[in-house]
N, C-alpha and C positions, 0 to 999 in steps of 0.2 A: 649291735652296732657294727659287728665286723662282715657280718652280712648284708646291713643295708651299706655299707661301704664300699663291698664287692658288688651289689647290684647297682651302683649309683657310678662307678670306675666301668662296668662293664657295658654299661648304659651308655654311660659319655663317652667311650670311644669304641665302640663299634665290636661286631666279633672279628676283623680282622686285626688293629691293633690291639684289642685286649688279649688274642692268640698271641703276639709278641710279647707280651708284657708277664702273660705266665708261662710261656716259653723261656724268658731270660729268668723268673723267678727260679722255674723246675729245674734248670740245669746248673744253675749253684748251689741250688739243695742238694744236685749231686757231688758237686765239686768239696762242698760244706763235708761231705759223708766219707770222700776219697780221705783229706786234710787231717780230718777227726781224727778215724782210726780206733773210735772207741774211748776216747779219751773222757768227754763230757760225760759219758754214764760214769765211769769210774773214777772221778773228781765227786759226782753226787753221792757215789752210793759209800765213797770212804767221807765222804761230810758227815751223812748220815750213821754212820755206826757209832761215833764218836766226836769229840768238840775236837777242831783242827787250828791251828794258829794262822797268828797273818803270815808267818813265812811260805807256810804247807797251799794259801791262796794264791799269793805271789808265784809263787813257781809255776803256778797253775798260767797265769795270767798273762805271764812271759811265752808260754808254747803256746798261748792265743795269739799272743803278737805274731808270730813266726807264721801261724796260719794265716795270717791276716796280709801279711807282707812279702807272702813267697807267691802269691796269685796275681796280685800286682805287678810286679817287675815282669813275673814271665807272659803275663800279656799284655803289657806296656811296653815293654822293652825288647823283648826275644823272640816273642812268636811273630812270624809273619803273617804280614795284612792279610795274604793269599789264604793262609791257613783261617785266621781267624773267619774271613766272609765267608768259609766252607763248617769249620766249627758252628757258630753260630747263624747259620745260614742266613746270609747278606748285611747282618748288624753293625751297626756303627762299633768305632773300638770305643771310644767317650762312654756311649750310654752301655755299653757291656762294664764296663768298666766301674759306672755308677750303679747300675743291677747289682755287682758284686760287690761295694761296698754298702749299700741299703742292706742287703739279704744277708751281710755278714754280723752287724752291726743285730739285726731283727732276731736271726736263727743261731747267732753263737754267742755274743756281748751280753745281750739279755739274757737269755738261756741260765749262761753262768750267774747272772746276778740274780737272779729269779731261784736257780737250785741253792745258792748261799740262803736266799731268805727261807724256803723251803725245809732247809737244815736243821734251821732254830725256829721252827714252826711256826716261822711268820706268814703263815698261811695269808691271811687278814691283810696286811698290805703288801705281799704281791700281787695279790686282786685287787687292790685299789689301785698298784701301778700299772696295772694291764688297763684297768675300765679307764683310766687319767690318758695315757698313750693307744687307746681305742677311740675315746672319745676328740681326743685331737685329732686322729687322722680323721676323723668321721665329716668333723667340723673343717678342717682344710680341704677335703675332697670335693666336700660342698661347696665351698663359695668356688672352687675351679670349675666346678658343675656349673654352678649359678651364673659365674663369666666366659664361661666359655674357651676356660684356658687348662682344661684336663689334657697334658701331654704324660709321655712317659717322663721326660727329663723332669716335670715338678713332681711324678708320684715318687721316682727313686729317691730323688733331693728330699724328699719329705720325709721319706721316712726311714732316711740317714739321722736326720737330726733330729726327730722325734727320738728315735733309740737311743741316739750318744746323748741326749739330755737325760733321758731316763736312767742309760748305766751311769752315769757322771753320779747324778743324785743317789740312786739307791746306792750305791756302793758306800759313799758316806752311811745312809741307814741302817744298813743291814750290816756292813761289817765294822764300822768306826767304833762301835760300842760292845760288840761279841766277840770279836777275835780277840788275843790275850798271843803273850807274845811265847813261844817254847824252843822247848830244844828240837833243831830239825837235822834229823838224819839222812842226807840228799840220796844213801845209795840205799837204804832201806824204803824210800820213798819213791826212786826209781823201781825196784825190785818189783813195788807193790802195783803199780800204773803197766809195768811191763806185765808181769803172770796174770792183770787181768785183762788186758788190752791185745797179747798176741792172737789167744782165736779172733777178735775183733776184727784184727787188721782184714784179712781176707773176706769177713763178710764185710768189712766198711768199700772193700774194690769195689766188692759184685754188686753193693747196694748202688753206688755210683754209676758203673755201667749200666744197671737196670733203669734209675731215674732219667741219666742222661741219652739211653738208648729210646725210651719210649718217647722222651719228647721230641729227639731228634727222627725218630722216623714219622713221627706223626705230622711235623711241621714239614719236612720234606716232602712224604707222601700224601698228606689229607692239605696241607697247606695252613695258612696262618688260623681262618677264617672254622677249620677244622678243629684244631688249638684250641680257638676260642670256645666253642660250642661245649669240647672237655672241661675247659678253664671255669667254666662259669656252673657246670655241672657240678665240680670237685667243689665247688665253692657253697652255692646251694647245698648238696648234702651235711659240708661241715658244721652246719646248725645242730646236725639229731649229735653231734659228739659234743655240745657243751657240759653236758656232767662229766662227763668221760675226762674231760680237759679242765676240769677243776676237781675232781678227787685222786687222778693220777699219782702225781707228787707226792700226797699226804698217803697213798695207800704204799708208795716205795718206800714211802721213807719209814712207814710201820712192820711193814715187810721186813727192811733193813735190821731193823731193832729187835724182832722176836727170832729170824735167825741167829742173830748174833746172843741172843739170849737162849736159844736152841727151846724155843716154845712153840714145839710142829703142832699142837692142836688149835693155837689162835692163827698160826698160816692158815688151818687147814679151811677155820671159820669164816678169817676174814677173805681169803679168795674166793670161795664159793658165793659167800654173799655179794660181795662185789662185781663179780661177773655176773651174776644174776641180774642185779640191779641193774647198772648201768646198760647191759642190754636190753633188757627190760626198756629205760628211758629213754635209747636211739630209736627204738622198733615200737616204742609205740608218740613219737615224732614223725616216723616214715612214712608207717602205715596210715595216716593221717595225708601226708603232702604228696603221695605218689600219684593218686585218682586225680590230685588237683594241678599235676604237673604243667599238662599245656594253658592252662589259666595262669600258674605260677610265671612263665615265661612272658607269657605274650602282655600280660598285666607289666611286668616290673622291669623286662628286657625289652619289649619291642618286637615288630613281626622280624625282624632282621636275624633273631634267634628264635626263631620258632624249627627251624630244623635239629635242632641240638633237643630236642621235645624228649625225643628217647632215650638218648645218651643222660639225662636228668633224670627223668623215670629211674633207670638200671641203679645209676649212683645213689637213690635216694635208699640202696639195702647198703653198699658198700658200708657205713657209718658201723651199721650192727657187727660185722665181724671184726673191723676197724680197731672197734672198742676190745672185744676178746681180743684180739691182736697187741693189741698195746699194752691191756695186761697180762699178759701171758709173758709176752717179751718183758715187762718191767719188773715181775718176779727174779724169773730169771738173772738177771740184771743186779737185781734186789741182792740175791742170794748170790751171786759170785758165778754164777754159774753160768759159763760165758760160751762153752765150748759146745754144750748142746744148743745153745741160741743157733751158731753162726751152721753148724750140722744141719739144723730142721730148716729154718728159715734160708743158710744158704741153697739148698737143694731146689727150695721150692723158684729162688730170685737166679738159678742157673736155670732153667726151666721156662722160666716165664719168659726171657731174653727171645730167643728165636721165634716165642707165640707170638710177643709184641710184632717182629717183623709178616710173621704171615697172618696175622689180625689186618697191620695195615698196606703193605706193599700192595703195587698194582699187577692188574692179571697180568698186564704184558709185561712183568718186570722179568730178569734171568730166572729169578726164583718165584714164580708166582706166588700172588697171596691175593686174600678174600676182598682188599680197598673195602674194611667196614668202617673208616676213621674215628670217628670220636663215641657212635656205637658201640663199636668192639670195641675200643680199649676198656668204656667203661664195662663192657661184658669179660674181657680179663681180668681189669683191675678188680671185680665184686669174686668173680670164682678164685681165683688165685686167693685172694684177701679167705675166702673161706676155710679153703684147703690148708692157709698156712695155722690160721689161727690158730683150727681145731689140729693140728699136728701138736704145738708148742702145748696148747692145753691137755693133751693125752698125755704129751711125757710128762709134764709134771704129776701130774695122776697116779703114772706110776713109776716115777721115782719117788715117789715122798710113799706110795701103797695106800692112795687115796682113790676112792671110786672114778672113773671117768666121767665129767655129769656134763650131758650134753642133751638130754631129751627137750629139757625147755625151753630150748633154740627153736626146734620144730613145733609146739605146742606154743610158744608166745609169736612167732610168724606169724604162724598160721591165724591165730587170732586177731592180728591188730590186722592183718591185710582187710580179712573178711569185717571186721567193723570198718576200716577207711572206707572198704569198698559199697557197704550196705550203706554209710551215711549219705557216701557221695551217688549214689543213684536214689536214694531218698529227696534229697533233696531239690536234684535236678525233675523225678518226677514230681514235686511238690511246683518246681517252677513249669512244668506244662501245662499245670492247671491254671495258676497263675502267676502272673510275669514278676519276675524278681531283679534287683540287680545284682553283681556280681559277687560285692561284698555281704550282703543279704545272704546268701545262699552259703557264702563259702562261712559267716556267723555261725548259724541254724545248722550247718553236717559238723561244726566244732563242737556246739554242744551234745549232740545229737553222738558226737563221736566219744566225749568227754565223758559222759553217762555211760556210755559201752565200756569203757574204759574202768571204769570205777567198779562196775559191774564185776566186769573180769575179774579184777586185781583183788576183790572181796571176795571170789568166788575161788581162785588157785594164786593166794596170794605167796607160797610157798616159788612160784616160776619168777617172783622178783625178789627172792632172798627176803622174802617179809614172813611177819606174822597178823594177823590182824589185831590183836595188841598194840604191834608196830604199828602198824596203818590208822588205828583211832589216835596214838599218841601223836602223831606227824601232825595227822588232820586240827587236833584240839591244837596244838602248840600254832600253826598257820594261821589258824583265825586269831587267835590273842595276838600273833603278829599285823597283821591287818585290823583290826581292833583299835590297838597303840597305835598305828599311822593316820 
């Protein structure tokens, strides 16, 4: 749903205004990261070791408000217009202003209520509140579709009040009935939020400057239209991270709990499996939609994006180190271990800063650079995303004096490319002979692909943390599921 949302928002307005519209999202994602400070990881990861009271939330929920209302004033009230049109390159202050309350409400309000449920392993219905507040926007976007009235001012308004209805609600759910009222120690509780959030602070700057510097060079130098072609690329990829995005949570939060139990050989089991897998599930997604890239575009976007062809291609790997990334850092995270985070990952987000500018700047700028716009970023965005991953996954490796395990990175690539790729020339020479249409074709290399697939994964089921054990008992357990339907 959240993909045909973004191709149905990306569709109806154009790559020029959809460039604005993830332009304004990407740069409160930074402003969210400045604000932060680290703070939302170490509110989840102290939920998770232990049951926390309503007070220990409340305190919590207060330093939200603060975040919520110190971005406000000072570009409502302080910053001048002069600065803002240069900030935000030509933006209304209104609709900046509604960006920032929508993306505050989506990336921090929820978040929080989302990690409480998470906590008490209400797994189960925080996926119901996500699919309930996915499928409303789904359904608003469309009838704006349908009449013709998809601006930015109704996507922000929308999904201001999607979120404030959802945390309104869950918060009755998730903590009216769990919390339990204790004794709270405010400087023992500051003490803890501080030792784990000071290396924080500095990588939450650089992550800021990096978010906010790549979209600000890209929309300055490649222009909105450039934005866009990125915007919808980052978007399309984020399909291959849906498992990634639904076992995250429950794998920090078990993280949490065997550190805190000091049981290093179930880490040692469940990361390894974990990153195997889920890589495993982005890359062989990719390897599937990358052959089918320029059909993917011109089919669901329109010829108006057919230049952004490549820039979708590149991003459709980003997802696979994405996911190592995300676990890597969520251990981390998991375990308290804060200082080697901002060390590896800051290194790599000081570094990336200046490639960002010579990726997109123009030849004739003071400082020349290559003008690849939304090509090259996704060709930094996918190397960098490598490089950092497999850093954060080394050290833990060997700080815990665990193997480094990275061969199957190179071994499951390589294999899903070469099946995407074998299907999708299969199939295309099956339509020389004779004439197919589009969906026909792109059917027949899914199965064709699906089969390859299965093949593999029976054959080095060890490269997805499986056993084939594993793999019969999945497969038996899905049919009885489908069966009962």
């Amino acid at each position: 749903m959240s993909l045909s949302t973004g191709l149905l928002i990306g569709r109806g307005l154009g790559p020029q205004t959809y460039g604005d519209f993830v332009f304004l999202l990407g740069t409160f994602a930074g402003i969210k990261q400045l604000l932060d400070m680290g703070s939302a990881h170490a509110f989840y990861t102290f939920m998770c070791k232990k049951p926390r009271g309503r007070k220990f939330v409340l305190s919590y929920l207060v330093w939200q408000g603060i975040q919520f209302f110190l971005p406000l004033i000072f570009i409502g009230l302080l910053l001048p217009k002069q600065w803002i049109l240069e900030i935000w390159v030509g933006q209304e202050k209104g609709l900046i202003l509604l960006a920032f309350v929508a993306v505050f409400m989506k990336d921090s309000a929820w978040i929080t209520m989302s990690n409480i449920g998470e906590s008490f392993r209400l797994t189960h219905k925080v996926q119901f509140f996500n699919l309930s507040i996915v499928g409303t926007h789904f359904l608003l976007v469309l009838v704006l579709f349908w009449t013709e009235h998809l601006s930015l001012n109704f996507l922000f308004g929308f999904i201001f009040i999607e979120y404030l209805v959802a945390v309104c609600v869950a918060f009755r759910i998730f903590s009216g009935n769990m919390l339990e009222d204790e004794e709270f120690d405010g400087k023992n509780i500051w003490n803890d939020y501080f030792n784990y959030c000071v290396p924080l602070i500095l990588f939450s700057w650089l992550g800021f400057v990096r978010e906010f510097s790549d979209r600000w060079f890209l929309q300055t130098y490649g222009g909105n239209e450039e934005q866009g072609f990125y915007g919808i690329s980052y978007q399309l990829a984020v399909v291959s991270l849906l498992a990634t995005a639904s076992l995250l949570r429950i794998y920090w939060k078990e993280i949490a709990e065997a550190n805190e139990n000091n049981d290093h050989e179930r880490m040692s089991k469940l990361h390894q499996k974990v990153c195997r897998f889920l890589y495993m599930v982005a890359a062989s997604i990719s390897g599937f939609l990358i052959p089918w890239s320029e059909e993917i575009v011109g089919l669901f976007l329109g010829p108006s994006y057919l230049g952004g062809t490549a820039a979708v291609s590149i991003m459709f790997l980003y997802p696979l180190y994405q996911s190592l990334g995300l676990i890597g850092g969520s251990f981390l995270l998991a375990v308290g271990k804060t200082k080697p985070k901002v060390v590896l990952e800051g290194l790599v987000l000081i570094v990336s800063i200046p490639v960002s500018y010579f990726i997109l700047a123009p030849a004739d700028a003071n400082f020349p650079g290559l003008e690849l716009g939304s090509t090259g970023m996704a060709l930094k965005m996918v190397g960098f995303c490598v490089v950092s991953s497999n850093l954060v996954l080394w050290w833990i490796s060997r700080n815990y004096g665990w193997k480094f395990d990275w061969g199957y990175q190179i071994l499951t690539l390589a294999g899903v490319l070469m099946l995407g790729q074998l299907s999708f020339v299969g199939v295309n020479y099956l339509g020389s002979i004779h004439a197919m249409g589009l969906f026909l074709k792109g059917g027949m290399a899914l199965v064709i692909y699906a089969i390859g697939i299965g093949v593999f994964l029976w054959s080095v089921p060890w490269l997805a943390g499986l056993t084939r054990n594993e793999i019969k008992t999945q497969f038996s357990q899905t049919i009885q599921v489908l069966k009962n339907l």
